[in-house]
N, C-alpha and C positions, 0 to 999 in steps of 0.2 A: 193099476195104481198101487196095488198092495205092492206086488214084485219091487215096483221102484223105490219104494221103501225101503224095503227089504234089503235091496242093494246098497240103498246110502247105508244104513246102517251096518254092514258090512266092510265096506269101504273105509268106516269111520274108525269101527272096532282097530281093521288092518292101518291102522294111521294115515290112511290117502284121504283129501278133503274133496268132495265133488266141485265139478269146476263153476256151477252155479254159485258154489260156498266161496270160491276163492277170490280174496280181494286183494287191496293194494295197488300200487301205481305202475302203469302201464309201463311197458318196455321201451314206449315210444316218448314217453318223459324223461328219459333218462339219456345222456351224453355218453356213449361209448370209450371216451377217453379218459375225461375226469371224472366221470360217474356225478356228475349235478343232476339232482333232481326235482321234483314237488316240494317245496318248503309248505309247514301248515301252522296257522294261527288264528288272533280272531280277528276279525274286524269290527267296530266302534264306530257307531253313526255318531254325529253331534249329538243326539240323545241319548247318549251313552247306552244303546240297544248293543249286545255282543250277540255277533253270530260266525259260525267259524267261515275261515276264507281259505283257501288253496291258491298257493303262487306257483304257475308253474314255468321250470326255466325256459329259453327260447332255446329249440331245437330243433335241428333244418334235417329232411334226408339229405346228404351228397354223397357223390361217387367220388370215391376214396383211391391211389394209389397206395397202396400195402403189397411190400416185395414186387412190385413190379406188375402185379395184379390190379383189375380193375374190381374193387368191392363197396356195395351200398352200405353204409352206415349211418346214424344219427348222431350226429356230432352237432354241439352246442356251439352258437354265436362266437362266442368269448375266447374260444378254441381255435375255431376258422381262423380269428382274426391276427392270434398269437402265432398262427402258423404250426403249431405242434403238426396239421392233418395238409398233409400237400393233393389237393384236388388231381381229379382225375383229366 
């Protein structure tokens, strides 16, 4: 237990943050094209109680043509539909 310590703080000194520490929004909330992601704010019951709320955008895995390759990416709704991402 000590050792473990030992090592975050080490780690921490060296500027690396241990991956228990690291937070933020997931790679899979995120649209590879336009880069849409998590919107955050609060939300407001009729009783006017605020508590925070997280919108997160709609994002599909598909299989992608890229140069002529077949590649998985997460690409957003809004994208698909605009056409920017030509399916596989």
């Amino acid at each position: 237990m000590i050792s473990f310590i030992i090592s975050v703080i080490v780690k921490n000194v060296l500027g690396e943050k241990p991956k228990f520490l690291q937070g933020g929004v997931s790679t899979m909330a995120v649209c590879q094209i336009c880069n849409k992601g998590a919107h955050f704010g609060i939300k407001v019951s009729h009783s006017h109680r605020r508590s925070n709320k997280m919108w997160k955008s709609n994002v599909k895995s598909v299989k992608v043509n890229v140069n002529g390759n077949n590649k998985k990416m997460y690409v957003c709704t809004s994208c698909l539909r605009s056409g920017k991402v030509e399916r596989a």
